[in-house]
PLY file of the C-alpha trace (Angstrom):
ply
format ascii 1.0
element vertex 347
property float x
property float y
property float z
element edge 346
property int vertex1
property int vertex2
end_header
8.52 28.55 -27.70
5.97 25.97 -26.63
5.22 26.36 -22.83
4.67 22.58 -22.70
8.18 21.65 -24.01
10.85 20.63 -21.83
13.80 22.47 -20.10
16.65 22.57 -22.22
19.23 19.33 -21.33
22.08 20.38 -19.12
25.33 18.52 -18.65
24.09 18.29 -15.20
21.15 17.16 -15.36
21.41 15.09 -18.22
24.57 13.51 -15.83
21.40 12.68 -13.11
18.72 11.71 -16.05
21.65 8.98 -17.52
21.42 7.65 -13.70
17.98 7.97 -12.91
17.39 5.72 -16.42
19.96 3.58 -14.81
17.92 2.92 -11.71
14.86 2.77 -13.71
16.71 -0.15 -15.63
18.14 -2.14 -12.66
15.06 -2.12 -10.80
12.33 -2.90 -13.80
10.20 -6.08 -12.87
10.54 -5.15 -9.37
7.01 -4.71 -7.47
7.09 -5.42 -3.62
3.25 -5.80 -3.05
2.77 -8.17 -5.83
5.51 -10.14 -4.91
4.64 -10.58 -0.81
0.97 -11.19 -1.70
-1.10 -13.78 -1.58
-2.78 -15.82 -4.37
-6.80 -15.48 -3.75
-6.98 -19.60 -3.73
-5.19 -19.57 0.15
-8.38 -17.28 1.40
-10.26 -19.78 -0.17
-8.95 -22.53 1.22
-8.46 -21.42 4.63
-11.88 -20.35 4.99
-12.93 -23.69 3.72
-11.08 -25.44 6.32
-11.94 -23.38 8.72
-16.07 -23.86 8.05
-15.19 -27.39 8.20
-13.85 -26.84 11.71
-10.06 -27.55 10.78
-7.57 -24.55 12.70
-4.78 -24.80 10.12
-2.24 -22.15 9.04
-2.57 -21.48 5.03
0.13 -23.09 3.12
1.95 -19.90 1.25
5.36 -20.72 -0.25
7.87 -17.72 -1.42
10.24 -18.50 -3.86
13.96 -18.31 -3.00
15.86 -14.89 -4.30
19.07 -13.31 -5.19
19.23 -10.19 -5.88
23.35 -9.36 -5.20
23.15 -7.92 -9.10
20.67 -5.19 -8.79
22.68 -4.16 -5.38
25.50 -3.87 -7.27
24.26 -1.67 -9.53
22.44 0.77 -7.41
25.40 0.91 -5.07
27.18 2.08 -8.11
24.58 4.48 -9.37
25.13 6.18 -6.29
28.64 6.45 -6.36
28.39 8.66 -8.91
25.94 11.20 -7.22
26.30 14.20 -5.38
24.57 13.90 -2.13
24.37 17.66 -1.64
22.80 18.11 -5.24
18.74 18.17 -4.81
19.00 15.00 -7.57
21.96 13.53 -6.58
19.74 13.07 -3.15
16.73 12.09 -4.84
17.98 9.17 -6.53
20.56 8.52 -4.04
17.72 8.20 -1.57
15.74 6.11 -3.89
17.98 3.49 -4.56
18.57 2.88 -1.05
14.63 1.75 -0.55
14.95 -0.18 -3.74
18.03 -1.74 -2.35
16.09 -2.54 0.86
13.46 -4.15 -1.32
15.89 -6.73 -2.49
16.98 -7.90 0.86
13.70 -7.86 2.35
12.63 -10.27 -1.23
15.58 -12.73 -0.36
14.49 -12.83 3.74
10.65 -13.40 2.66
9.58 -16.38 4.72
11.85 -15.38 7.71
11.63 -13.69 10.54
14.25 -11.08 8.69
11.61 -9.29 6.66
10.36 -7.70 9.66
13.55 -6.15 9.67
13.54 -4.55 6.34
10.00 -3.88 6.31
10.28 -1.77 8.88
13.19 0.46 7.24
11.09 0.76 4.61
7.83 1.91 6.41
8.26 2.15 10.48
6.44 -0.13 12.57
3.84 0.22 15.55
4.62 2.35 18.55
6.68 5.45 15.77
5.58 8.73 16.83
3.39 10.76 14.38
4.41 13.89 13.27
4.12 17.75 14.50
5.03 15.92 17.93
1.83 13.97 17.84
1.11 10.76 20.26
2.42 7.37 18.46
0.54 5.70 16.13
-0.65 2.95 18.43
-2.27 5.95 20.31
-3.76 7.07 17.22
-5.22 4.09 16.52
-6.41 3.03 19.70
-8.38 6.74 19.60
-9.51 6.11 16.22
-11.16 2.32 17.58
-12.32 3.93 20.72
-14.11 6.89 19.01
-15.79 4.29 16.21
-16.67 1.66 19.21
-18.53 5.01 21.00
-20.19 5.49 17.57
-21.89 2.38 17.02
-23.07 1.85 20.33
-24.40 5.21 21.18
-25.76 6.14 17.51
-26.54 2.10 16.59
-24.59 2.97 13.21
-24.56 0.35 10.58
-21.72 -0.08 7.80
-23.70 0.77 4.14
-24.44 -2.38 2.77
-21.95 -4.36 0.00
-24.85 -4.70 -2.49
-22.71 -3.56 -5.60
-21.48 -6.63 -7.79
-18.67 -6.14 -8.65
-19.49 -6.35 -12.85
-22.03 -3.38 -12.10
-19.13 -1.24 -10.09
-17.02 -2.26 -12.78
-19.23 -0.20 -15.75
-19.80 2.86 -13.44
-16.32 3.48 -12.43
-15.14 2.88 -16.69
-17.68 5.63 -17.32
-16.61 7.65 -14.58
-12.62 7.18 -15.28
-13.11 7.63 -19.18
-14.56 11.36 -18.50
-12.31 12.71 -16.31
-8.97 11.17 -17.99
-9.41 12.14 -21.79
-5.47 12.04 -22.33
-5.00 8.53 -21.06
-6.87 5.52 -20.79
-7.43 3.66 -17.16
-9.18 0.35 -17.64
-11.07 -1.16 -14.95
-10.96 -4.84 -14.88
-12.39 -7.94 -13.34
-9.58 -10.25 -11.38
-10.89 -13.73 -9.81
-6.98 -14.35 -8.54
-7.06 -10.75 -6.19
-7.02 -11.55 -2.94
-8.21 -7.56 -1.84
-11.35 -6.38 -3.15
-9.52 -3.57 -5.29
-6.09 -2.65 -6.61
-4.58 0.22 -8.69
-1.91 0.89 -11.30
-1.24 4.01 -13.99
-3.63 2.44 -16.29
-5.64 -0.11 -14.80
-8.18 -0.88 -11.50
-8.71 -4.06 -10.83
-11.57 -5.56 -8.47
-12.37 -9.05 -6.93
-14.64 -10.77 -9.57
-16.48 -12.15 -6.39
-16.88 -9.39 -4.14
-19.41 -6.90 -3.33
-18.88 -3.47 -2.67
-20.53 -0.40 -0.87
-21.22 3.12 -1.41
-18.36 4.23 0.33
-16.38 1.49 -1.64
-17.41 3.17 -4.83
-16.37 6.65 -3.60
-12.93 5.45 -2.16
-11.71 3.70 -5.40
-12.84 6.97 -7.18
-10.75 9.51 -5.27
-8.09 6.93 -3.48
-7.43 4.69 -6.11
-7.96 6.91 -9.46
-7.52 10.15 -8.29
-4.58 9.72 -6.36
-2.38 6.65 -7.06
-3.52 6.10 -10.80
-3.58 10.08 -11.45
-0.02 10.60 -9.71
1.35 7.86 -11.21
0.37 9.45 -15.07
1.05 12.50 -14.06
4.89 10.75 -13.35
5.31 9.55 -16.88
4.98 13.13 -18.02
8.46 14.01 -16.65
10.36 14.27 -19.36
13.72 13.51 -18.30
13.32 11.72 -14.69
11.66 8.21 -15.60
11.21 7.01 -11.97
8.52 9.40 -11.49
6.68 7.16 -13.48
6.64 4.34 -10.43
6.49 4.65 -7.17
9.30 4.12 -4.90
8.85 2.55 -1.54
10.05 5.12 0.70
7.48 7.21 -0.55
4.63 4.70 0.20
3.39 6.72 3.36
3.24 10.13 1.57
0.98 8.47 -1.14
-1.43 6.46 0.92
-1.51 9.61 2.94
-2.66 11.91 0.40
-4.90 9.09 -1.10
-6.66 8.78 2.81
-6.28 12.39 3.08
-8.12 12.98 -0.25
-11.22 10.61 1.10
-11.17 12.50 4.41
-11.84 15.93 2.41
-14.08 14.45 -0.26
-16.44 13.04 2.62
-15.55 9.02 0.34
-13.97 8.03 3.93
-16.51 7.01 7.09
-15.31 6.24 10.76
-15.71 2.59 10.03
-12.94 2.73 7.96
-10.70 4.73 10.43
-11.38 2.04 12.45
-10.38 -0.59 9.91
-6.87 0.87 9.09
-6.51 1.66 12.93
-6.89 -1.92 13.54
-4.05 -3.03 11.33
-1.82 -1.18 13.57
-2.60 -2.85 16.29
-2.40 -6.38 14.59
0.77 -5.65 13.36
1.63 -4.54 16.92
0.25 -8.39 18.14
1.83 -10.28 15.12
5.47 -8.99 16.44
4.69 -9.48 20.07
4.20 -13.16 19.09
0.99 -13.87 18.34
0.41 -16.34 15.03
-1.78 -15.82 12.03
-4.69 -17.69 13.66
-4.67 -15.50 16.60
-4.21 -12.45 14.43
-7.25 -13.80 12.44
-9.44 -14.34 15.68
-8.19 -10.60 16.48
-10.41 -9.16 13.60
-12.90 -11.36 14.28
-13.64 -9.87 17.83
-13.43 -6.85 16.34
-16.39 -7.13 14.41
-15.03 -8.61 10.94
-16.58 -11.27 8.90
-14.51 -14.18 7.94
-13.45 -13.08 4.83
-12.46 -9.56 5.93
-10.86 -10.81 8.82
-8.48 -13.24 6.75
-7.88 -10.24 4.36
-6.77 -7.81 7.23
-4.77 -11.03 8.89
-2.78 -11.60 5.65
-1.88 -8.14 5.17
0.08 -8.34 8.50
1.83 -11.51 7.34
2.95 -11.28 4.09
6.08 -12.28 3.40
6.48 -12.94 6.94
6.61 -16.42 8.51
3.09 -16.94 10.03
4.20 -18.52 13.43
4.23 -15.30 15.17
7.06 -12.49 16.32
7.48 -11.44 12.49
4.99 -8.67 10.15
4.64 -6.98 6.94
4.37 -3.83 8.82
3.17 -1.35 5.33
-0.14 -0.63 7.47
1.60 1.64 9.42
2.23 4.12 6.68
-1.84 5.27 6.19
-2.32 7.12 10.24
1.65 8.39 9.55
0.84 9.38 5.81
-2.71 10.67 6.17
-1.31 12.81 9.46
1.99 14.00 7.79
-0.45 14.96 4.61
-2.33 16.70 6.58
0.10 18.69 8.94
1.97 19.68 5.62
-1.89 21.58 4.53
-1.72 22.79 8.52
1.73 24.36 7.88
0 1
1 2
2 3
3 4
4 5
5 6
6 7
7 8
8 9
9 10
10 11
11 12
12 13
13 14
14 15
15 16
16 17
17 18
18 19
19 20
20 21
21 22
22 23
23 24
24 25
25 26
26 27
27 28
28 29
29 30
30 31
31 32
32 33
33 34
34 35
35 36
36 37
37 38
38 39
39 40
40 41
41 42
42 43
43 44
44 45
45 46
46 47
47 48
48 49
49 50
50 51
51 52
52 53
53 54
54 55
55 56
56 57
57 58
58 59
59 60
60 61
61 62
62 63
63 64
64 65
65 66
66 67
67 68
68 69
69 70
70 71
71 72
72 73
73 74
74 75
75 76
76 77
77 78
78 79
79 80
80 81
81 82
82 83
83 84
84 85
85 86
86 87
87 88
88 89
89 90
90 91
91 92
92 93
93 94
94 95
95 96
96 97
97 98
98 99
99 100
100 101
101 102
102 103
103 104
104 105
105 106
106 107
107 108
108 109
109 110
110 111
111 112
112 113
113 114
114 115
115 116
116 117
117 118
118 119
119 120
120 121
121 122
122 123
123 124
124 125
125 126
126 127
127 128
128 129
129 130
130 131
131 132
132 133
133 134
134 135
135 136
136 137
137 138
138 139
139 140
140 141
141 142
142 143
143 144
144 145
145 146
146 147
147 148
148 149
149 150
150 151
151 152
152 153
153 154
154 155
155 156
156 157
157 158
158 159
159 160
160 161
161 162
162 163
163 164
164 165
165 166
166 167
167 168
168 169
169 170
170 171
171 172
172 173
173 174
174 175
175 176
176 177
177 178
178 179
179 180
180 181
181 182
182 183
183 184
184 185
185 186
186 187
187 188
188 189
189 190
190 191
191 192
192 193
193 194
194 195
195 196
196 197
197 198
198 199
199 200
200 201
201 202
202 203
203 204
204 205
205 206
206 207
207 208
208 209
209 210
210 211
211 212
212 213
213 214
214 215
215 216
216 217
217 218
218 219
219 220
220 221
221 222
222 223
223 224
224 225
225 226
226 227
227 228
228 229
229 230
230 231
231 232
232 233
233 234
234 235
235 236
236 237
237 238
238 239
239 240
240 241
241 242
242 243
243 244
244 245
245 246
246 247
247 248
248 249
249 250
250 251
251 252
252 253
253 254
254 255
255 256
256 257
257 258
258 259
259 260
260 261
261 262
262 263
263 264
264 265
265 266
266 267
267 268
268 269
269 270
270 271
271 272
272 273
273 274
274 275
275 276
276 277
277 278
278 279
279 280
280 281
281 282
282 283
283 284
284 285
285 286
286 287
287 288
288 289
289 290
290 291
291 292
292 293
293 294
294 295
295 296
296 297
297 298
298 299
299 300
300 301
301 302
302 303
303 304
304 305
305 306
306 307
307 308
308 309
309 310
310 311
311 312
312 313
313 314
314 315
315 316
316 317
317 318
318 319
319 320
320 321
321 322
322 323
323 324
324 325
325 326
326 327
327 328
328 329
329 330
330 331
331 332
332 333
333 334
334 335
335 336
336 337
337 338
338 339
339 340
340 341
341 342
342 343
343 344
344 345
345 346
């Protein structure tokens, strides 16, 4: 018998395989970050306004959804599980995130999302876990500790002298030699608004941007070794097909391993601590009231260029009205994930 092939097909599980291909089905075209983000042209144009002297939210419009069908369907997928059955949990479980994804898609642009977001990935203020401090703590540790750094060590951030065409033919040759079974194709994007971004078989980066040393290192083992790698190694299940994508509500377990797998690779520097600590805290700001602008100016004191600081400010606000009192609160999940991660290896 081949040691490779799969377990034989129970009634059982091929009952839970039937409704995981379901879910799979209802929920295909669905991708949360693509559809909250921003097209790279409102960066520009901000940015441009603002040089000109202009203070002017960016114009971002969201499409209106509906989304009752897929609901409908999920709600009956898991009527027919077993909530006591590891699977019948699993996708139970999963379809409920998924489900939250739809509402949160038909409340983009209104104060609502906040609402949904934070089902889906806590918000500012959520205790971390093995009864550690809250995650505003954390992050005001993590700031405090990098602040200490740079004035009592005069620490600089590596410099962004990588185009991003010459990244782009280091990290191919890189990817091609450790993944001989599949293919991940690193691509140029002038429309991405981030500097990098990762799926099974592809990493894109910013046709304009410039990256550093630690940049290189982080889209090695956070990118392609985590996201890109777990997500292959999910098409490989042979009977559950949602392995192959990853579900919302596990969003903080796989930013945590990817943060946790810079931390122990040495591809991670304080600066960056600093960087995800400070979306906490903007998060924190944008639901206490304060606008995009002021969430902008936030980074800015902070010690962000322009750009950076209107990529960290639109992180907070995606999806979300930009007036102030709503977020897009996902950057909480990399303190929770990376700690959780890393009180699992403690256990």
């Amino acid at each position: 018998m081949d040691a490779n092939a799969a377990p034989p097909l129970t009634p059982e599980l091929a009952h839970y395989a039937a409704l995981d291909a379901r879910m799979v089905a209802a929920v295909k075209g669905t991708d949360l970050l693509a559809t909250v983000s921003w097209p790279a042209r409102v960066q520009t144009d901000f940015l441009a306004a603002r040089a000109r002297g202009a203070r002017q939210y960016p114009k971002v419009d969201y499409p209106k959804q509906q989304h009752a069908g897929i609901r409908a369907e999920l709600d009956a997928i898991v009527a027919e599980t077993d909530a006591t059955h590891p699977l019948g949990d699993y996708i139970a479980r999963t379809c409920e995130s998924w489900r939250i994804v739809t509402q949160l898609f038909e409340a983009m642009g209104t104060p609502a999302i906040t609402e949904h977001s934070i089902r889906l990935f806590g918000k500012p203020g959520d205790r971390l876990p093995g009864d550690g401090p809250t995650n505003i703590e954390a992050a005001r540790h993590f700031i405090s500790i990098a602040d200490e750094i740079d004035r009592e060590l005069s620490t600089e951030e590596l410099p962004e002298n990588i185009p991003a065409e010459a990244l782009q033919v280091e990290l191919q040759a890189r990817l091609d030699v450790f993944f001989t079974r599949h293919r991940i194709s690193v691509l140029l994007d002038p429309n991405l608004i981030a500097k990098a971004a990762a799926g099974p078989t592809r990493i894109r980066l910013r046709t304009t941007a410039a990256f550093s040393e630690y940049d290189r290192q982080q889209l090695l083992e956070h990118e392609a070794f985590v996201h890109s790698l777990t997500a292959l190694n999910g098409r490989e299940q042979p009977y559950l097909k949602s392995f192959a994508r990853s579900s919302p509500r596990v969003t903080a377990t796989q930013e945590g391993l990817a943060t946790f797998a810079e931390q122990i690779t040495g591809a991670i520097d304080i600066t960056r601590m600093k960087r995800i600590s400070l979306r906490i805290l903007a998060i924190e700001k944008a639901m206490d009231g304060a606008d995009l602008l002021d969430v902008f100016e936030f980074f800015k004191e902070s010690g962000q260029s322009d750009t950076e600081s209107f990529t960290s400010a639109q992180r907070v606000f995606r999806g979300a009205p930009l007036g102030g009192g709503s977020a897009f609160t996902k950057d909480t999940v990399y303190l929770h994930g990376l700690l959780s991660v890393h009180t699992f290896f403690r256990w």
